[in-house]
N, C-alpha and C positions, 0 to 999 in steps of 0.2 A: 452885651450883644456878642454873638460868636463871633470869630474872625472868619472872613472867608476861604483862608491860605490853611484853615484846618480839615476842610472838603477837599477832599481828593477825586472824588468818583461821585455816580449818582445811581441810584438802583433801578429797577425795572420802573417802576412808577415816577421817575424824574425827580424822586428826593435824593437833597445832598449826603453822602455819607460821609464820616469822619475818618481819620486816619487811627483812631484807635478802634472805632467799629471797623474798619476794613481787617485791624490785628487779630481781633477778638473773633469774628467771620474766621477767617483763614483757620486760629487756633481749633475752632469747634469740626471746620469742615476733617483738617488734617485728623484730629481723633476720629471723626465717623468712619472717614476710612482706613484706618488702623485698626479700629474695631472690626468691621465688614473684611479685613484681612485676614483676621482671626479667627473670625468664626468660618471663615467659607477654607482655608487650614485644619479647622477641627472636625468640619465635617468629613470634608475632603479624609483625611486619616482614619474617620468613622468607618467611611467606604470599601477604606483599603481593603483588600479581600487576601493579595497575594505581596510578599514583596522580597526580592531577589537582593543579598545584602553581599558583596563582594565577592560573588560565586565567580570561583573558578573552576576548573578540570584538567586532569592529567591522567592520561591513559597508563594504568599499573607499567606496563612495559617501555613506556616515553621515558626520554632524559628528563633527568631534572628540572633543564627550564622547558621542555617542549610542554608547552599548553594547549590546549583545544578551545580553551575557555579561559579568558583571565578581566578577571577582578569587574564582573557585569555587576551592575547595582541598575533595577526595574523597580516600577512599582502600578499594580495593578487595581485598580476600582471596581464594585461592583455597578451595574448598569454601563458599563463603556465597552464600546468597542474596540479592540488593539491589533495591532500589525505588527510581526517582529521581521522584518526585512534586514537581508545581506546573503551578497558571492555567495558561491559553493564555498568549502571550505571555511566559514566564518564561527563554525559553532552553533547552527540553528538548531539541529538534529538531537547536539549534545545537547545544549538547552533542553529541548522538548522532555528527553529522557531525564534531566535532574527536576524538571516541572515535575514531571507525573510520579517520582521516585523509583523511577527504574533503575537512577545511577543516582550516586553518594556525592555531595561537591567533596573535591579537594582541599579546597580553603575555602570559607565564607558559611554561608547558609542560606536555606529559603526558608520565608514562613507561611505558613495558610492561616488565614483567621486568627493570627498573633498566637500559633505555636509551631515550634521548629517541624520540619520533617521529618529530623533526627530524633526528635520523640514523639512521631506519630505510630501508630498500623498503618503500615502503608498499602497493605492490601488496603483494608477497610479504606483508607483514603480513595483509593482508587476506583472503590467500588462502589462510592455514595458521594464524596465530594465531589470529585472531574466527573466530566464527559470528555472521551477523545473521539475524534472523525480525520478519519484517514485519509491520503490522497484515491488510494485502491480500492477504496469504500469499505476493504476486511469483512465484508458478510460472507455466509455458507450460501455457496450458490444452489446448493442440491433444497434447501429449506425456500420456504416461502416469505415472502417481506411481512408479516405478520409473526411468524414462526424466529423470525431474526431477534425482531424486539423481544418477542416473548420469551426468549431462551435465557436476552443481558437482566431480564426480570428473575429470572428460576437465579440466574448465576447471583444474585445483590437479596436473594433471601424476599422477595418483595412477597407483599399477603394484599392480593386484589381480590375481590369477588370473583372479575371476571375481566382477565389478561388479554381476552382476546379486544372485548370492546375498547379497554385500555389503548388496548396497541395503534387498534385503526383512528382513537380519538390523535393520537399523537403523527400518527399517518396524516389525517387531516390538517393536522396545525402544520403543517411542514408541505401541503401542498398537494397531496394525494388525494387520490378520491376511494373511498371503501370497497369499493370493488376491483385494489388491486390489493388488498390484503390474504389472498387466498394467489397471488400470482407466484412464480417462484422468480427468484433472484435475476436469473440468465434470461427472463423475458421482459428485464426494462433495462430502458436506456441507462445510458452514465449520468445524467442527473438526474431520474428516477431514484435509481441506486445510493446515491449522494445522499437525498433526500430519505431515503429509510435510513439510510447510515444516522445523518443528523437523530430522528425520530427513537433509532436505538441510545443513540446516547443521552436520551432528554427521560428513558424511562424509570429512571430514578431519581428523577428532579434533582440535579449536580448544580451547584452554587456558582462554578466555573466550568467552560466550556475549548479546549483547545484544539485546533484544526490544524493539524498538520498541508500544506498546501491541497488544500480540500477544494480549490478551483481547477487546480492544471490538468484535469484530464476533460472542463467543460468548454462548450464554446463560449460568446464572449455572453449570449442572450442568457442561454442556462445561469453562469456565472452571475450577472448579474440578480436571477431570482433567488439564487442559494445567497448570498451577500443578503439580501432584504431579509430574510429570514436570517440570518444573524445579528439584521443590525435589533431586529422585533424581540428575539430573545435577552439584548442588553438591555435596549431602552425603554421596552414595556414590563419584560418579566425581571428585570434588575438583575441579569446575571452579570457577570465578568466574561469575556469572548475573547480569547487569542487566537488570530492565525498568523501563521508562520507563512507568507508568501514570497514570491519574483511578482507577483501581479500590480501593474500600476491600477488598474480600476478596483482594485481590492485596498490598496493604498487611498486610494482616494475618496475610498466610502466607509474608513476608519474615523474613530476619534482620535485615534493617537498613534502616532507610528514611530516604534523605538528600532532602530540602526545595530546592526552586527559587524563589528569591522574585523577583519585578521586580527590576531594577535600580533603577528608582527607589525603590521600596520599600525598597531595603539600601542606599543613599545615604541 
């Protein structure tokens, strides 16, 4: 006959359990989740799209220690949304430029899709993997919101049937309505504007998407539509989304918000 003093507990259903099934329990649950660690790590890694590996910067003409950028290590997924938040002065700018390869790191490296940037084409990168959206929107005001997109399509070599239906299909996913595809630039508002901007950088289907403070020139309503449409393009279309903002409701409708501090400040 068992002892009683070897029940310690009793399970859902009021039977006694032993103190070696409670060991045995414990051992199995601890591995399930060590496994369930692992694999959602591996995915997770699967996902990686972008990852910023001790990048620093140092402007040719700086002292030797004056940095603009020092020792950032990010790391970007596809389907998520991200926020790179900090002061003036913290590096965002420089960042955005060593993201898209317009500047070289100092020390470190970045990679896209698990290859450096230092051995990419960086035009070609730029011109089929990113999409960038600017605070100024950067369209030709004299061309038409149709004529914008269609022009980043002639520039990226794209072979459509028909550019122009393209363009207004992408007008649409971003909020437009097809009868402003024939308007020119100067006769929509600033988040009109915004929103072709977006629609130009989506016309060669870019795996990543970076927005330079792509809110600050909306109000809070605008802002918020352009946000949903950022968040639609991570979490439906599986891209990677960075914006670089000051905005807290941009913060707030992020997956993940990575910190810029001064350099002297993280020294």
């Amino acid at each position: 006959m068992a002892n009683k003093n070897n029940y310690v507990s009793k399970d859902k259903l009021g039977k006694n359990i032993s103190k070696k099934e409670i060991k045995v329990k414990t051992k199995e649950d601890n591995e399930l989740k060590e496994k369930k660690e692992i694999k959602e790590k591996n995915t997770s890694a699967k996902n990686v799209i972008l990852s910023i590996k001790n990048a620093s910067y140092r402007y040719s003409d700086a002292e030797e220690d004056d940095y603009a950028l020092k020792n950032v290590s990010f790391d970007f997924e596809c389907g998520k949304l991200y926020a790179i938040r900090g002061r003036s002065g913290t590096g965002k700018t420089t960042l955005l430029s060593l993201i898209s390869g317009l500047e070289k790191c100092t020390e470190g490296e970045i990679i896209f899709a698990g290859k450096s940037l230092k051995d990419m084409n960086l035009d070609k990168y730029r011109n089929s993997d990113i999409g960038i959206v600017f605070q100024s929107y950067n369209l030709l005001p004299f061309m038409t919101a149709s004529e914008n997109i269609i022009l980043s399509m002639d520039a990226n070599g794209l072979k459509i049937k028909s550019k122009k239906e393209k363009a207004i299909e992408l007008m649409e996913k971003v909020g437009l309505k097809a009868s402003y595809a024939n308007r020119k630039v100067l006769r929509l508002s600033g988040g009109e504007q915004q929103r072709v901007a977006i629609a130009r950088s989506l016309s060669y289907n870019p795996k990543m998407i970076i927005a330079d403070e792509p809110t600050g020139n909306l109000d809070k309503q605008t802002e918020s539509e352009i946000l949903e449409i950022f968040k639609k393009l991570a979490h439906e279309e599986n891209k990677c989304v960075i914006i670089v903002t000051h905005s807290q409701n941009v913060c707030d409708t992020v997956d993940k918000i990575y910190d810029l501090k001064k350099v002297k400040d993280v020294n």
